[in-house]
N, CA, C and O atoms as a GROMACS GRO file, in nm:
protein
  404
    1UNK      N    1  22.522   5.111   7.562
    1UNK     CA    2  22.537   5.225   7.473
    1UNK      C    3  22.403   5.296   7.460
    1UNK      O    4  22.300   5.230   7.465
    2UNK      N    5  22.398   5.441   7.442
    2UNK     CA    6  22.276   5.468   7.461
    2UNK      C    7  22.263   5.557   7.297
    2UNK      O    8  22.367   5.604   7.250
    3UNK      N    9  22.154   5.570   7.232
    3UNK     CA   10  22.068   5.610   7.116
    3UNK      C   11  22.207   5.670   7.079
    3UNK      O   12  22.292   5.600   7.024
    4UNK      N   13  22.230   5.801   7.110
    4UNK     CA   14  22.264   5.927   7.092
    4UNK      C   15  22.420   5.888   7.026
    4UNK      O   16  22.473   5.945   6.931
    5UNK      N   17  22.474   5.780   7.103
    5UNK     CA   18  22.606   5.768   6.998
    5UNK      C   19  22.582   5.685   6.924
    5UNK      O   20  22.687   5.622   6.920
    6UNK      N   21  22.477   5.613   6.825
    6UNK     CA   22  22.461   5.509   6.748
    6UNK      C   23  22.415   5.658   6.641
    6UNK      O   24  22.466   5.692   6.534
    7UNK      N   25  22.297   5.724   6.721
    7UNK     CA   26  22.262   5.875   6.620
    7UNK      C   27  22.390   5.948   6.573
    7UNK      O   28  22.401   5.962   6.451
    8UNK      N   29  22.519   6.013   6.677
    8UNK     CA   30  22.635   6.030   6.604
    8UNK      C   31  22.677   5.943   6.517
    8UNK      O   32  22.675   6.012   6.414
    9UNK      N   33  22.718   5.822   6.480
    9UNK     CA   34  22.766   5.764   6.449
    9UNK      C   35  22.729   5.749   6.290
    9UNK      O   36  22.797   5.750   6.187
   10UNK      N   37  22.578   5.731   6.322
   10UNK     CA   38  22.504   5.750   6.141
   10UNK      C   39  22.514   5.857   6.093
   10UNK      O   40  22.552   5.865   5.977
   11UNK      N   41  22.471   6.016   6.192
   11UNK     CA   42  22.521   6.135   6.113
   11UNK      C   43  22.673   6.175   6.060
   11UNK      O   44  22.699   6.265   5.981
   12UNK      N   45  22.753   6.099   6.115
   12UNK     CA   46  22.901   6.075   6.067
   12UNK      C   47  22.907   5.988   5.934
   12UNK      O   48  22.971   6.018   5.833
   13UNK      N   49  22.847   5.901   5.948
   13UNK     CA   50  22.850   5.840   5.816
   13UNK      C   51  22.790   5.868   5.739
   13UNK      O   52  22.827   5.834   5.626
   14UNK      N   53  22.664   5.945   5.753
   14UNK     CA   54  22.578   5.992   5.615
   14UNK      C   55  22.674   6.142   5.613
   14UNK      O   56  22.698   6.172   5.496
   15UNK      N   57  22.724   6.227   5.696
   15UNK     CA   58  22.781   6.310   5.641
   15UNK      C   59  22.917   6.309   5.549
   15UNK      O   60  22.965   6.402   5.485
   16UNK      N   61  22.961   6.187   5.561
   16UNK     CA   62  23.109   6.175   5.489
   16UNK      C   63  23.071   6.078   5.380
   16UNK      O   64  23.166   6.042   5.310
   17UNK      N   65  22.935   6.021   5.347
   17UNK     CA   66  22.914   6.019   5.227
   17UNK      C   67  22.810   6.109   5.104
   17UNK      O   68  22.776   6.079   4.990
   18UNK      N   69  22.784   6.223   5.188
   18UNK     CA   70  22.786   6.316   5.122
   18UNK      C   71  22.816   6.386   5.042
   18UNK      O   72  22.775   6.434   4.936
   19UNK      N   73  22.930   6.390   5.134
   19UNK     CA   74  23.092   6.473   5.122
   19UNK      C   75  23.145   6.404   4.992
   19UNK      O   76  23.199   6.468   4.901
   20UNK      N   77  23.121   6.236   4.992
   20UNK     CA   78  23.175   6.199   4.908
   20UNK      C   79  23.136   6.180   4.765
   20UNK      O   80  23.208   6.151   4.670
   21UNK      N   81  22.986   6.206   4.768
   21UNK     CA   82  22.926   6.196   4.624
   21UNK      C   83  22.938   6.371   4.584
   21UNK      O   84  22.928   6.388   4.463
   22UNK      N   85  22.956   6.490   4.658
   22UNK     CA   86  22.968   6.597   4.607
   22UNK      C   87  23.085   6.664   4.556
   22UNK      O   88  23.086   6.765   4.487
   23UNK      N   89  23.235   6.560   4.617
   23UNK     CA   90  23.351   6.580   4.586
   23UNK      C   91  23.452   6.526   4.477
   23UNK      O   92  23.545   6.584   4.420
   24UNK      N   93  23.377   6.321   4.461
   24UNK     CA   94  23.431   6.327   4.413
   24UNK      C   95  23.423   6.286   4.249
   24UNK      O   96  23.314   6.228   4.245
   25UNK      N   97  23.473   6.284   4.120
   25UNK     CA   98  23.492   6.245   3.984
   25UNK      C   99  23.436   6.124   3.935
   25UNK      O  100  23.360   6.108   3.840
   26UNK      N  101  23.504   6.006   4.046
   26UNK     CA  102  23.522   5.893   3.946
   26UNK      C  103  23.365   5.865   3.978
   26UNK      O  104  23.302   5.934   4.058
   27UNK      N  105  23.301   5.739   3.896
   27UNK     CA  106  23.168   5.716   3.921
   27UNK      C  107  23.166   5.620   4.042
   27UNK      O  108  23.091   5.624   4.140
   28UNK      N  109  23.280   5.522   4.007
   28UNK     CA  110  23.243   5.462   4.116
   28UNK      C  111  23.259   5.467   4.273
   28UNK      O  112  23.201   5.399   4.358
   29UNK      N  113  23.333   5.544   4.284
   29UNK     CA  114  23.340   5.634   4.399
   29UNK      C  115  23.226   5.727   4.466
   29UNK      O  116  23.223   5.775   4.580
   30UNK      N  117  23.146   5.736   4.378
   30UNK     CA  118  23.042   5.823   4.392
   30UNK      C  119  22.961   5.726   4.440
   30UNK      O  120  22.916   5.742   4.553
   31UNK      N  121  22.929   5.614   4.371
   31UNK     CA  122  22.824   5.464   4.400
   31UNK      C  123  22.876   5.448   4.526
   31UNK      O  124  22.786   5.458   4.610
   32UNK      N  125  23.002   5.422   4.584
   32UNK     CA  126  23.089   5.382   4.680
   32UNK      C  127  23.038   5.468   4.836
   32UNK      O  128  23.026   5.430   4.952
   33UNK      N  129  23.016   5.616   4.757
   33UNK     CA  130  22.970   5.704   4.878
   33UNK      C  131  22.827   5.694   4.888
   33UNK      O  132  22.767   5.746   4.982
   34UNK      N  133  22.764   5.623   4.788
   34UNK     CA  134  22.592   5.611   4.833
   34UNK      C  135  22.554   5.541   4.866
   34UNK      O  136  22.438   5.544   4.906
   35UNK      N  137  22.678   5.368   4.872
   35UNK     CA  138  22.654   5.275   5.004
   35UNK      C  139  22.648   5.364   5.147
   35UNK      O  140  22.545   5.371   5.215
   36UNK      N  141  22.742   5.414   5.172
   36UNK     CA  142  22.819   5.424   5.286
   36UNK      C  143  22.663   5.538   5.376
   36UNK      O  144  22.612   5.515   5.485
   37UNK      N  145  22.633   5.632   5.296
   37UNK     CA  146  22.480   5.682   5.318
   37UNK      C  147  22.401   5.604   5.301
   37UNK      O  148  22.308   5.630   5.378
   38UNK      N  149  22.363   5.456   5.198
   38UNK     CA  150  22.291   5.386   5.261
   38UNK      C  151  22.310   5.350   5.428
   38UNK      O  152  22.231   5.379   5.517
   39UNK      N  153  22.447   5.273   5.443
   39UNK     CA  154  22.441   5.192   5.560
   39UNK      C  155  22.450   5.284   5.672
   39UNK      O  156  22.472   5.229   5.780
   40UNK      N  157  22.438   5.421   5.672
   40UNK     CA  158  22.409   5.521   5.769
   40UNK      C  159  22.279   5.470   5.793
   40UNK      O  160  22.270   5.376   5.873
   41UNK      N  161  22.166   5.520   5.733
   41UNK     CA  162  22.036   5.499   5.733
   41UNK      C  163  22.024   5.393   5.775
   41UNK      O  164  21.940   5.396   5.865
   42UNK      N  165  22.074   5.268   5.756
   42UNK     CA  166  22.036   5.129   5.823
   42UNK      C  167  22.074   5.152   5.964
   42UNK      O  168  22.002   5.124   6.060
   43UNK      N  169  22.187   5.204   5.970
   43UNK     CA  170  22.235   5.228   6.127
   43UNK      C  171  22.100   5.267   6.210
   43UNK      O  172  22.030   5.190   6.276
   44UNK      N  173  22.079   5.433   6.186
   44UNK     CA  174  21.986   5.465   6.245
   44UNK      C  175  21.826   5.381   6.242
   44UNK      O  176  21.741   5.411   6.326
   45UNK      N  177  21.801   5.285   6.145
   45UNK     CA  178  21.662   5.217   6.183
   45UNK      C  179  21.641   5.128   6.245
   45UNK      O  180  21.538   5.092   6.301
   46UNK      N  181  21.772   5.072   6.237
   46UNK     CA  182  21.839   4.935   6.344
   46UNK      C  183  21.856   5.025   6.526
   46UNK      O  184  21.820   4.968   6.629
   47UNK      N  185  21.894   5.116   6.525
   47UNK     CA  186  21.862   5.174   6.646
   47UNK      C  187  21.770   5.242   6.703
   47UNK      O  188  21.754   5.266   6.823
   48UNK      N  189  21.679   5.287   6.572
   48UNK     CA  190  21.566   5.307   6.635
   48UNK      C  191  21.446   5.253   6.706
   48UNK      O  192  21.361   5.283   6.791
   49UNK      N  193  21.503   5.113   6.588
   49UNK     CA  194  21.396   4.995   6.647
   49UNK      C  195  21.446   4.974   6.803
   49UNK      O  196  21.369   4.991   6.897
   50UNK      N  197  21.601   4.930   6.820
   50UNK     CA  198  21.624   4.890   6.906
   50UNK      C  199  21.558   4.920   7.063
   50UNK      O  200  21.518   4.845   7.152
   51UNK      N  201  21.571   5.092   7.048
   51UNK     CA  202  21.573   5.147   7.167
   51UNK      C  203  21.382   5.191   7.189
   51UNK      O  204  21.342   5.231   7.298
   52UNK      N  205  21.316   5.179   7.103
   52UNK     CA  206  21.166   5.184   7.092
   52UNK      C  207  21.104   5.062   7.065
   52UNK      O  208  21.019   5.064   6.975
   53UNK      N  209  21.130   4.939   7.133
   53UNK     CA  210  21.118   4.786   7.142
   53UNK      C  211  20.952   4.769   7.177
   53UNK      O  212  20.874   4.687   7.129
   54UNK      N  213  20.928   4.867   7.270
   54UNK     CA  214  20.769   4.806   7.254
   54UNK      C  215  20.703   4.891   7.160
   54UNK      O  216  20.602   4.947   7.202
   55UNK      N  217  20.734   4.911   7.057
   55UNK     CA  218  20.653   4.982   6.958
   55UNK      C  219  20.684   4.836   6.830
   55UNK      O  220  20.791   4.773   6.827
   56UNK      N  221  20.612   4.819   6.773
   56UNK     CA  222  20.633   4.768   6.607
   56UNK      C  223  20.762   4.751   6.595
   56UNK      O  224  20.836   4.835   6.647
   57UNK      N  225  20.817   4.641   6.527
   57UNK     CA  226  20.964   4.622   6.480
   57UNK      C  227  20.970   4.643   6.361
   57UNK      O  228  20.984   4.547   6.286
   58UNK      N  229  20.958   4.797   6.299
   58UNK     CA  230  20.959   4.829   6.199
   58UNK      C  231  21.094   4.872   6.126
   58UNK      O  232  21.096   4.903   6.006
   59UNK      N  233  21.193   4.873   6.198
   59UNK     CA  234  21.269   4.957   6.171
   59UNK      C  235  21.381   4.827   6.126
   59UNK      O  236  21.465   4.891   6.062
   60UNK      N  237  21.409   4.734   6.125
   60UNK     CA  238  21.457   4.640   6.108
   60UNK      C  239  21.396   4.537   5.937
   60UNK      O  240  21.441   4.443   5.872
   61UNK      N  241  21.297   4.609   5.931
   61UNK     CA  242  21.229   4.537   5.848
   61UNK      C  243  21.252   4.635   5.698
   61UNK      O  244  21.271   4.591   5.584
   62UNK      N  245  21.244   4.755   5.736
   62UNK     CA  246  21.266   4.867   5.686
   62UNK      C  247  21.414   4.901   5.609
   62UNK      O  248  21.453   4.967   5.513
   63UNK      N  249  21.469   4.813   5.712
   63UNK     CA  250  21.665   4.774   5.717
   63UNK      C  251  21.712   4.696   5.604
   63UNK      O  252  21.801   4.709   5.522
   64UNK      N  253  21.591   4.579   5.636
   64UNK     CA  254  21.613   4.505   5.502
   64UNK      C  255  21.554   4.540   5.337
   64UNK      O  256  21.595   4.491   5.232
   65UNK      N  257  21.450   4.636   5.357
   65UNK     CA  258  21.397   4.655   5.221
   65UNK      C  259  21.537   4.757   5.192
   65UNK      O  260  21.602   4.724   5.093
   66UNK      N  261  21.584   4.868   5.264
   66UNK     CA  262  21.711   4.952   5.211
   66UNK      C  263  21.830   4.861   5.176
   66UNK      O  264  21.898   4.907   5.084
   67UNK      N  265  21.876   4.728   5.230
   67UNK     CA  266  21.969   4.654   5.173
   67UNK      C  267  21.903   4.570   5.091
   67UNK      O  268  21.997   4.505   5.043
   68UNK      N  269  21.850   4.547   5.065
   68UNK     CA  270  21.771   4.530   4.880
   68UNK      C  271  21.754   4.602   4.788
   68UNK      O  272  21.712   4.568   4.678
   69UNK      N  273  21.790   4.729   4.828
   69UNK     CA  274  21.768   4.841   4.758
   69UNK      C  275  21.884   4.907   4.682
   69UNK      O  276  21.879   4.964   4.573
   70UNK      N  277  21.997   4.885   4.768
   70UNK     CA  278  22.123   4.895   4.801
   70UNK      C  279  22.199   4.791   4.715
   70UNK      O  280  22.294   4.834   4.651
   71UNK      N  281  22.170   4.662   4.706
   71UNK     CA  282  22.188   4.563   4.635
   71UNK      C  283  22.207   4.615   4.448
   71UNK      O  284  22.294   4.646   4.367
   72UNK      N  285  22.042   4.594   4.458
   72UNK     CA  286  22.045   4.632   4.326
   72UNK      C  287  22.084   4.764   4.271
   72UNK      O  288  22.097   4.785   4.150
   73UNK      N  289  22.106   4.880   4.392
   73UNK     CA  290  22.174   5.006   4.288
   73UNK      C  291  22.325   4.946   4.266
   73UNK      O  292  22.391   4.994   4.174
   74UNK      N  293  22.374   4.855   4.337
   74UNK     CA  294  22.501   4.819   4.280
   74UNK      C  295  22.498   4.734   4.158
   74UNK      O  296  22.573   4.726   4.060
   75UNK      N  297  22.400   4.678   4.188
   75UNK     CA  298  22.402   4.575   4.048
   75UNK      C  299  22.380   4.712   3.890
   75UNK      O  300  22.475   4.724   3.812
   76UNK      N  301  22.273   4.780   3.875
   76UNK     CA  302  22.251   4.820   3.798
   76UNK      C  303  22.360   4.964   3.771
   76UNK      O  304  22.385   5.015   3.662
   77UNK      N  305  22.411   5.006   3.904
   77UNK     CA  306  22.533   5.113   3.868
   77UNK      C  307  22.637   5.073   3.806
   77UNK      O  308  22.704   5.123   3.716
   78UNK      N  309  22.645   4.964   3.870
   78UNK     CA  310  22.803   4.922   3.826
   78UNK      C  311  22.783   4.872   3.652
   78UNK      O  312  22.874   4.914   3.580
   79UNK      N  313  22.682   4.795   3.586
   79UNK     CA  314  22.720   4.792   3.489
   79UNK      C  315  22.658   4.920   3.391
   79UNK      O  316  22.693   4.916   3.274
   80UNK      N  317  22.576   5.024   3.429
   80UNK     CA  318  22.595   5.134   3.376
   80UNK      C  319  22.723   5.184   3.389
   80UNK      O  320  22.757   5.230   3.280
   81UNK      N  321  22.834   5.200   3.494
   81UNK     CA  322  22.953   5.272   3.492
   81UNK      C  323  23.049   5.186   3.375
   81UNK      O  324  23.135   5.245   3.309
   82UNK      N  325  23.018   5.027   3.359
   82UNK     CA  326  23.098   4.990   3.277
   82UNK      C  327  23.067   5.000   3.131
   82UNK      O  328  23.148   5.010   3.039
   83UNK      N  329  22.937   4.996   3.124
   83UNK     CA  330  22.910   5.089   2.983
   83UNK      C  331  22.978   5.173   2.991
   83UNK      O  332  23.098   5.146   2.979
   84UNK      N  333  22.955   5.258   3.005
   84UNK     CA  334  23.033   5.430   3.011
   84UNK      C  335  23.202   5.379   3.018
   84UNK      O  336  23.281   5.443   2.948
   85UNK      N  337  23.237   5.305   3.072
   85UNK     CA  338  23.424   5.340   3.037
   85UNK      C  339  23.424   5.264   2.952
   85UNK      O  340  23.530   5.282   2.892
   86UNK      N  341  23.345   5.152   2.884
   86UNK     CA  342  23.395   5.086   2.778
   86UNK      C  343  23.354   5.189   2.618
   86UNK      O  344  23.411   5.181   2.509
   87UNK      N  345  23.239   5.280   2.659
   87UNK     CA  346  23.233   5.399   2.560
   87UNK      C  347  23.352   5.485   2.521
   87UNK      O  348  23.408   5.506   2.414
   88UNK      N  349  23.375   5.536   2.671
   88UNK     CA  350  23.470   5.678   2.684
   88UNK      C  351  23.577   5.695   2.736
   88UNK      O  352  23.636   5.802   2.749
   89UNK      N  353  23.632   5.516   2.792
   89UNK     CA  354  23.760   5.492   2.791
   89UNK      C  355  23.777   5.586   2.952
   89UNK      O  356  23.896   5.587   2.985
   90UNK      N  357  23.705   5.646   3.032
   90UNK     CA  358  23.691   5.713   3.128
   90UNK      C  359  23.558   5.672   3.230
   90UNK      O  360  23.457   5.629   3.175
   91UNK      N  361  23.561   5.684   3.359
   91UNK     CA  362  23.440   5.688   3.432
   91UNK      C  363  23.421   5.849   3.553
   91UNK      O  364  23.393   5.859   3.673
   92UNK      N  365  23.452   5.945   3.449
   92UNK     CA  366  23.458   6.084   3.544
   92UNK      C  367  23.321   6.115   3.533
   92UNK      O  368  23.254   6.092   3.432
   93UNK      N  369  23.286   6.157   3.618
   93UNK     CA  370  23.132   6.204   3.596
   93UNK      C  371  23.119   6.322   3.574
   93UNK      O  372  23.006   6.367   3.557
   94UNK      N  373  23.230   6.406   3.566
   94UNK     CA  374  23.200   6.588   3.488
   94UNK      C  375  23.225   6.587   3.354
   94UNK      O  376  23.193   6.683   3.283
   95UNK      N  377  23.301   6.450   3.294
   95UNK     CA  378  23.251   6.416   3.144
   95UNK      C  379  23.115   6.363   3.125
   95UNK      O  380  23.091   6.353   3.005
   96UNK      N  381  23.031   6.330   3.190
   96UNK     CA  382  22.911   6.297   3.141
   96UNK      C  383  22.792   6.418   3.172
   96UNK      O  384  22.686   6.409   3.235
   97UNK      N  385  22.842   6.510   3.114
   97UNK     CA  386  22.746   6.592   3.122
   97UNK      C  387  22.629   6.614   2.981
   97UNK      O  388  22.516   6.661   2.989
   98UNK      N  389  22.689   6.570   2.875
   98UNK     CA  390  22.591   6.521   2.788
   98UNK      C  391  22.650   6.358   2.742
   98UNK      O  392  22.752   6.307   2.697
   99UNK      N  393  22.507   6.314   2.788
   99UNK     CA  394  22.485   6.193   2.729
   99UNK      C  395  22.469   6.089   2.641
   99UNK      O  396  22.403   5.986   2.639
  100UNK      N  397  22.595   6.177   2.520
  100UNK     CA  398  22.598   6.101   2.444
  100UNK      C  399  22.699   6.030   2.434
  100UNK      O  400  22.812   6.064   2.467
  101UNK      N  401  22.654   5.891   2.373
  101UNK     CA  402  22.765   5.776   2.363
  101UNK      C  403  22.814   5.791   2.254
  101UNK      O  404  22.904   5.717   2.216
   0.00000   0.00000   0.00000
């Protein structure tokens, strides 16, 4: 397989989670679409490393600090989103436009 469809492949996935944090309501759906643009980005550093092998294996290393990163926005989203529906009985995010509980 060569670069260029591993490069489609991540711009496909960071574009349809784009798509998905600009379209849709619920929160967690939104968290849901900022994995999916994380694991784009891993795509592409995992192939960048791959195919630039005698350079530094940076891109793999890089892979893992974004799925640590990735980790904890789930840890800390998810129980902010469950605050919020145990407040407002809802998790839409065009009701949280002021922040009050």
């Amino acid at each position: 397989m060569t670069i260029v469809q591993f490069l489609v492949l991540g711009a496909a996935m960071f574009s349809f989670g784009v798509y998905g944090v600009l379209t849709r309501r619920n929160a967690v759906l939104v968290l849901l679409s900022v994995e999916l643009m994380l694991a784009a980005v891993n795509i592409n550093l995992v192939a960048f490393d791959r195919f630039l092998a005698d350079q530094l294996a940076g891109g793999q290393v890089f892979a893992l600090f974004v799925i640590a990163v990735a980790a904890a926005e789930v840890g800390i989203g998810l129980a902010i989103v469950l605050l919020i529906f145990r407040n407002r009985r809802n998790a839409n995010v065009d009701d949280l436009d002021l922040m009050k509980l």
